[in-house]
VMD Tcl script that draws the C-alpha trace (Angstrom):
set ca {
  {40.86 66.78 111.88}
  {37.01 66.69 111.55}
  {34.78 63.55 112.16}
  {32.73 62.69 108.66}
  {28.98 62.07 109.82}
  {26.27 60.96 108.60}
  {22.07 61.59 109.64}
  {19.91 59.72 107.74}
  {15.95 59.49 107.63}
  {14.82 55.97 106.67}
  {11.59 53.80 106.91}
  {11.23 50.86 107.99}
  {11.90 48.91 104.99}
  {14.94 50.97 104.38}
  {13.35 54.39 102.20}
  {15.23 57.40 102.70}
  {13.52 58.89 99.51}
  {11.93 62.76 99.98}
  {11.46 62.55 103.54}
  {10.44 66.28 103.97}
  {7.74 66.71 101.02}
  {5.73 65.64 98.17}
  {7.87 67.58 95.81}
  {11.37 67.08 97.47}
  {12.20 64.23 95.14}
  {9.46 62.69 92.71}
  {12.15 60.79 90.57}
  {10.55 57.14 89.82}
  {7.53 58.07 90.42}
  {7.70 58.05 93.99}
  {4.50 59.52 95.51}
  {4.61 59.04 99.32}
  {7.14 62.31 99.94}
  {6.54 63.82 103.29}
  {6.27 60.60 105.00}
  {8.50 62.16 108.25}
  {6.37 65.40 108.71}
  {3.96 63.69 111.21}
  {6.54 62.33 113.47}
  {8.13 65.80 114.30}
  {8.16 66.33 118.41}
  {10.29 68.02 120.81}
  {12.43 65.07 120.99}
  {13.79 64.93 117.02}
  {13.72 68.97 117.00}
  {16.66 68.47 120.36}
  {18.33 65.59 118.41}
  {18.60 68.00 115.06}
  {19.58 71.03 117.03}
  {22.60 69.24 118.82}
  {23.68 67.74 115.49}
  {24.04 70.99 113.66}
  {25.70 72.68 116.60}
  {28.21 70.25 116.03}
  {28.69 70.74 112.22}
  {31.82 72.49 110.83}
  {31.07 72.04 107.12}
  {28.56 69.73 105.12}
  {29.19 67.22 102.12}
  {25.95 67.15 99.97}
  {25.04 65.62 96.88}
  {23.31 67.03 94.01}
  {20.20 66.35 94.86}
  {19.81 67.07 98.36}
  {22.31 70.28 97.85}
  {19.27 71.12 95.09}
  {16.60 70.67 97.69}
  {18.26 72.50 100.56}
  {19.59 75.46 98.38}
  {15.70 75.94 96.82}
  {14.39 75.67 100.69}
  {17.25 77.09 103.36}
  {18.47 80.67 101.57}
  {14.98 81.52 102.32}
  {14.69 81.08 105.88}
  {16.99 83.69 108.06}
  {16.19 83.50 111.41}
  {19.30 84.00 113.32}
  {17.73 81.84 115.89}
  {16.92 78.86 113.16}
  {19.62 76.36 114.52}
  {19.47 74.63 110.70}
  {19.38 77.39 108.64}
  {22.71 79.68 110.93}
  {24.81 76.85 110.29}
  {23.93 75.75 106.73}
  {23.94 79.75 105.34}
  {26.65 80.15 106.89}
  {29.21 77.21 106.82}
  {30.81 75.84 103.98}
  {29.41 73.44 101.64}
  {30.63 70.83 99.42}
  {28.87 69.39 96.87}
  {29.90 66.20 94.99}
  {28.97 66.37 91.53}
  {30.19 66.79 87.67}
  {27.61 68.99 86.40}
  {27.32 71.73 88.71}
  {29.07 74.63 87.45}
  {28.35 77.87 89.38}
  {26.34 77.16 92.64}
  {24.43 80.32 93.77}
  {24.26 79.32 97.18}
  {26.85 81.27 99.41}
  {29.70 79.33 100.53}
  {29.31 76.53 98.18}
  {32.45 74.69 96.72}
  {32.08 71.89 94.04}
  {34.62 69.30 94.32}
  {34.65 66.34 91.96}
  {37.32 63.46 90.34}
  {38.57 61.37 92.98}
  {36.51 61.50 95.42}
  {38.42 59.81 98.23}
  {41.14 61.63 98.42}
  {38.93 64.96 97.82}
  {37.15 64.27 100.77}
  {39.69 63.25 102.95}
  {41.31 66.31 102.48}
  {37.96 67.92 103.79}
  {37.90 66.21 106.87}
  {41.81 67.08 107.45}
  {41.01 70.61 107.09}
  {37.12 70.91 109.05}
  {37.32 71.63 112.58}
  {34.23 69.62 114.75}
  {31.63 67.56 112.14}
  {31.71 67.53 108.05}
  {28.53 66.40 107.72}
  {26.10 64.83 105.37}
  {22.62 65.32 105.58}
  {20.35 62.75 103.23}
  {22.54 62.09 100.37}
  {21.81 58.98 100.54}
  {23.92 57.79 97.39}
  {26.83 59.51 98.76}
  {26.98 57.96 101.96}
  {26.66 54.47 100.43}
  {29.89 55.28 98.61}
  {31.70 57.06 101.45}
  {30.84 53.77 103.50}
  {32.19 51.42 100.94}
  {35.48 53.80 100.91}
  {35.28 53.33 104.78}
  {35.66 57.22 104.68}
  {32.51 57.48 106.98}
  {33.17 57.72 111.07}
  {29.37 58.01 112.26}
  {26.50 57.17 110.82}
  {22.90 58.72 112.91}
  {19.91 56.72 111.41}
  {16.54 57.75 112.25}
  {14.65 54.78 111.56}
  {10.39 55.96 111.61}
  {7.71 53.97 112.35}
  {5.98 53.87 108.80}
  {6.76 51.62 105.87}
  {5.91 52.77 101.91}
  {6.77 49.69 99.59}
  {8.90 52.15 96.98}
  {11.54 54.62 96.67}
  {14.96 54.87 96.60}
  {16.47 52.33 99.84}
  {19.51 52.98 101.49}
  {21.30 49.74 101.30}
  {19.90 47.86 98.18}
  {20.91 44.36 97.19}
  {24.60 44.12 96.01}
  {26.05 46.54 98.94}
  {29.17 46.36 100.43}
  {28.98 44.23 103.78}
  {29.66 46.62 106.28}
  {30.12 46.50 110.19}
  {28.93 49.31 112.59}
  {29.88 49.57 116.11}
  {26.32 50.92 118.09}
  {27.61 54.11 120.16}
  {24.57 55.53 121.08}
  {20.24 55.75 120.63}
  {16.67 56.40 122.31}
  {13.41 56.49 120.64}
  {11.35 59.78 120.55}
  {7.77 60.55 121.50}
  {6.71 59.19 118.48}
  {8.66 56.11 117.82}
  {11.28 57.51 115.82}
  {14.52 55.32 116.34}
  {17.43 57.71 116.80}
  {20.55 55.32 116.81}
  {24.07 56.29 116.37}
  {26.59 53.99 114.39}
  {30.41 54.17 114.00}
  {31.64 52.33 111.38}
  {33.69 49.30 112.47}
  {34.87 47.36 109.18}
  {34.04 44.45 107.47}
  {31.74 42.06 108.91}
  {32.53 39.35 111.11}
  {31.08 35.66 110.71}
  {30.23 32.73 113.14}
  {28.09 29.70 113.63}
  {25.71 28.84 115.98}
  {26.26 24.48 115.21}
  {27.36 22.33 117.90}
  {31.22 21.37 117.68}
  {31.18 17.75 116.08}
  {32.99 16.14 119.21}
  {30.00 18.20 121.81}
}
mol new
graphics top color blue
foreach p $ca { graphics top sphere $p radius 0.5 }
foreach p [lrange $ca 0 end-1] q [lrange $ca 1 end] { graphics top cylinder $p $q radius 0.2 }
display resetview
């Protein structure tokens, strides 16, 4: 049974809108895309290379399948460590309007998506992951169907766009498992998903 993973690119105040771009993903108006490009080192090209070699199959949704099938097809460098695994694996794409996918390998599940995907992760040897998507992981969190959650947090904050965990999300617990900080401040941290939150107080017992 495969592990369902998440890697997410976020800004400081919580953006994971067009990372790669200024026409990956306009929608609202959003005019800051390409806000990651200048923070690409050595470092975050290791940490993206050892998460793909990991990948057995990827869960997309719409729009980020849209982006990557426009963008990846094109590149076919055997040596590409991105593009050999996502031309080549499968790929599952959550969505009700997408009828005949062009991209090879594609599969285009729908209804109930719980039990949809944890059939995928019963059947996916080694990761079924989810690149951006950020929608999608926010419901496969609140379905607790999510084991790891990567979060690249960068060093830049932009004021708009679409946020990964807006007011009125499920409260969540995540265990930290693992992180460093590249060359050039990107915060790579690694979360598995432990549950619903837990709650104290720091006041004084009355009788202290």
């Amino acid at each position: 049974m495969g592990k369902l993973v998440s890697t997410l690119f976020v800004t400081l105040d919580g953006v994971y809108q067009a990372p790669g771009g200024p026409q990956e993903d306009p929608s609202g108006g959003f005019t800051h895309g390409g806000w990651s490009f200048v923070y690409g080192d050595e470092d975050f090209g290791r940490f993206a290379a050892e998460v793909f070699d990991r990948a057995g199959a990827f869960l997309l949704g719409r729009r980020t399948y849209d982006i990557f099938a426009a963008y990846w097809p094109k590149v076919t460098d055997p040596a590409n460590p991105i593009a050999s695994r996502l031309n080549v694996l499968p790929k599952y794409v959550v969505s009700s309007t997408l009828e005949a996918p062009e991209w090879s390998g594609t599969t285009v599940i729908g209804g109930d998506l719980a039990k949809e995907v944890q059939a995928l992760k019963e059947r996916t040897d080694g990761e079924l992951q989810v690149h951006g998507s950020g929608a999608l992981v926010r419901s496969l969190i609140d379905l607790r169907l999510l084991d790891t959650l990567h979060l690249l947090t960068f060093p830049v904050v932009l004021g708009t766009g679409h946020r990964l965990f807006p007011d009125g999300s499920v409260p969540t617990r995540f265990r930290h498992t693992d992180g460093h900080v590249t060359g050039t401040g990107v915060s790579i941290q690694s979360y598995d998903l432990a549950g619903d939150p837990e709650y104290g107080s720091y006041e004084l017992p009355e009788n202290a």
